[in-house]
C-alpha positions, 0 to 999 in steps of 0.5 A: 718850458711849461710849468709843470715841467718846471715844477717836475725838475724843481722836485727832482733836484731836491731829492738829488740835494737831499732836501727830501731825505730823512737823513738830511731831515734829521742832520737840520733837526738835530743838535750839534751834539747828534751831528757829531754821532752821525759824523762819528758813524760815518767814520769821520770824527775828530778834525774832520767833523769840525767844519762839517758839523756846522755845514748845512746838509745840502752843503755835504759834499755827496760823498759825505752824505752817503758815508753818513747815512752808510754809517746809519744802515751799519749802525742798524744793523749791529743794532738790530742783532743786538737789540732784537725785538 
């Protein structure tokens, strides 16, 4: 394989990981404490937030990650009606 198809599928499998998603930007910048919200958000807290907010984001499991950034677009929608600008 060339080298820029290389380069191609290397970009491809960090969009798919999640490594180039501002959620996951924001899960690897944020403290434990934001982490617990953005599991409250998604709908898991409790027990089943205490492995997950120690795990890395590309180490969510998928459907994880899409509750978590479904609890965000929830979120900014009930803030955005209730906070209008």
């Amino acid at each position: 394989m060339s080298a820029a198809a290389d380069a191609c599928f290397a970009r491809c499998f960090e969009i798919l990981k999640g490594r180039r998603s501002k959620t996951g930007r924001a899960w690897r910048e944020g403290s434990t404490r934001d982490r617990r919200l953005l599991l409250a958000l998604s709908g898991r807290a409790g027990l089943n937030a205490l492995t997950a907010v120690d795990m890395d984001w590309e180490e969510l499991p998928e459907p994880v990650r899409a509750q978590i950034v479904a609890g965000l677009r929830r979120f900014k929608r009930w803030a955005d009606e209730v906070c209008p600008e």
